[in-house]
C-alpha positions in Angstrom: 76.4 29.2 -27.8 79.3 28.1 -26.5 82.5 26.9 -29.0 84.5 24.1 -28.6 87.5 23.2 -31.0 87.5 20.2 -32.9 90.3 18.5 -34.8 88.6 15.6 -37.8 90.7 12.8 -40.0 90.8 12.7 -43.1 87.0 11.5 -44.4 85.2 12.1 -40.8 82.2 14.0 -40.4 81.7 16.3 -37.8 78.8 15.9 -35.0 75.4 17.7 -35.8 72.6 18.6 -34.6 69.6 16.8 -36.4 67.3 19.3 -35.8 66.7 22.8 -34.1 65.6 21.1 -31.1 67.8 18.3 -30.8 69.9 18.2 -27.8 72.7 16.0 -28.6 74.2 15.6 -31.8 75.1 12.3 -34.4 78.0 11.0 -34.0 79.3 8.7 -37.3 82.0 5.7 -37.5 84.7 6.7 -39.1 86.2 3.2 -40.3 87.8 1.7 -43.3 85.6 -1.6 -43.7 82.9 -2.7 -42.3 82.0 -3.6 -39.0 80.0 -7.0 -37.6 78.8 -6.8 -34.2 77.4 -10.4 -33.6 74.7 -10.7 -31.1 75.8 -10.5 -27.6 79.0 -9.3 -29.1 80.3 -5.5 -28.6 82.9 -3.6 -30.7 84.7 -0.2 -30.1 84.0 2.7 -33.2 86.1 5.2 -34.0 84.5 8.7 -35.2 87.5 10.5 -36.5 87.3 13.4 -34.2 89.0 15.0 -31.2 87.6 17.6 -29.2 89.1 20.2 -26.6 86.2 20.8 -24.3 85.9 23.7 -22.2 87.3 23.3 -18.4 83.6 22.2 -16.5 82.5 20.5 -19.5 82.1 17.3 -20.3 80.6 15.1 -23.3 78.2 12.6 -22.7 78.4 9.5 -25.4 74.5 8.0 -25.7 73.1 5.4 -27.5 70.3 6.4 -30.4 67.4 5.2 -29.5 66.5 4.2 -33.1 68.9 1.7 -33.0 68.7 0.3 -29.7 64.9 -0.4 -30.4 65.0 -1.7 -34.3 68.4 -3.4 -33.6 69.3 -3.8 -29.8 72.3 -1.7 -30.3 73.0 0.2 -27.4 76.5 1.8 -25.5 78.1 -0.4 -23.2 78.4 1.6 -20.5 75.4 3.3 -20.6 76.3 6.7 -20.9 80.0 6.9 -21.6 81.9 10.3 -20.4 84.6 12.4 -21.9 86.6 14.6 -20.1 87.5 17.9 -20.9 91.0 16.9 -20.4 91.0 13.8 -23.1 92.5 15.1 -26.2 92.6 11.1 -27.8 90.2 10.3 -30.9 86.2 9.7 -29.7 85.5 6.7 -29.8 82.0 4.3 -28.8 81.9 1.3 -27.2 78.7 -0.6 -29.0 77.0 -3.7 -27.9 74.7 -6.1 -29.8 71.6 -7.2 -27.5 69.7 -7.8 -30.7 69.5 -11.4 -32.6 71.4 -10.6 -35.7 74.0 -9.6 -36.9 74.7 -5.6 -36.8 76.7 -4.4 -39.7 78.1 -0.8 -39.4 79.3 1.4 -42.4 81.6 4.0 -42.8 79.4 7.1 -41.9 76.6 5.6 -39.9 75.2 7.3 -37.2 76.5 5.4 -34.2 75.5 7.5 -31.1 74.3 10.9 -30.1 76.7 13.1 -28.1 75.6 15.7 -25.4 77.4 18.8 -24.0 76.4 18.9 -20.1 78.1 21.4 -17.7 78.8 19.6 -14.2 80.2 21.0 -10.8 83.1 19.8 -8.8 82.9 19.7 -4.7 84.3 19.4 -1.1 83.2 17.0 0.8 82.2 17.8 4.3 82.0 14.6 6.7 79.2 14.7 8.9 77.8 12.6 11.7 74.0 12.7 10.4 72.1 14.2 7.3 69.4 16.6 7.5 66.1 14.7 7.7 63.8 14.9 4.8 60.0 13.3 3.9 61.1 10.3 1.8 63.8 9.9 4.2 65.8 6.5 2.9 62.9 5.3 1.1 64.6 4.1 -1.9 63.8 1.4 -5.0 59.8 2.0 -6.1 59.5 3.5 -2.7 57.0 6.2 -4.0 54.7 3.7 -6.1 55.5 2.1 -9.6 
């Protein structure tokens, strides 16, 4: 297992695994009052922590899927990235797609946060790529 420092304010919790087989781990607001999140309204949360990832790291910000089904809470962005090179607090960017009103609490569980390794690369201009069977089928190319 690989360790990764972590710095918390005052009150935060830290991330955690759920369970033995969970792959990403809860992240909580850390925030003083409550939060609103009207529909079709977003809102940036604060956690409390900063991490110092290891160089070919990075930290993958997802939205829980309990919430974005019960609530329509999701990420903004999708999957949000963090760098192993930010050193600034973690926060998520949440939306509201539901049709109420979306408190959050000091402590919730706001999104799940994954560790992925990635690879850096050259690129090598080329004239043509190598052909292949699906060729530039694309879009529901290979049935629905």
């Amino acid at each position: 297992m690989t360790r990764v420092k972590i710095v918390t304010k005052e009150g935060a919790q830290m991330p955690k695994y759920e369970t033995n087989g969970s792959a990403g781990m809860d992240l909580r607001a850390h925030i003083k009052e409550d939060i609103i999140i009207k529909p079709g309204k977003r809102s940036l949360i604060g956690t409390g922590i900063h991490i110092q990832l290891p160089q070919g790291t990075e930290a993958q910000v997802r939205a829980r899927s309990g919430l974005a089904i019960k609530y329509g809470i999701g990420v903004i962005n999708g999957i949000g990235t963090i760098d192993s090179d930010y050193r600034g607090e973690i926060k998520v960017p949440l939306i509201n797609w539901g049709e109420e009103d979306f408190v959050i609490k000091n402590g919730d569980r706001i999104a799940q946060l994954v560790i992925c390794r990635y690879e850096k690369i050259n690129w090598e201009e080329v004239e043509t790529l190598d052909d292949t069977s699906r060729g530039e089928g694309g879009f529901g190319h290979t049935g629905i």
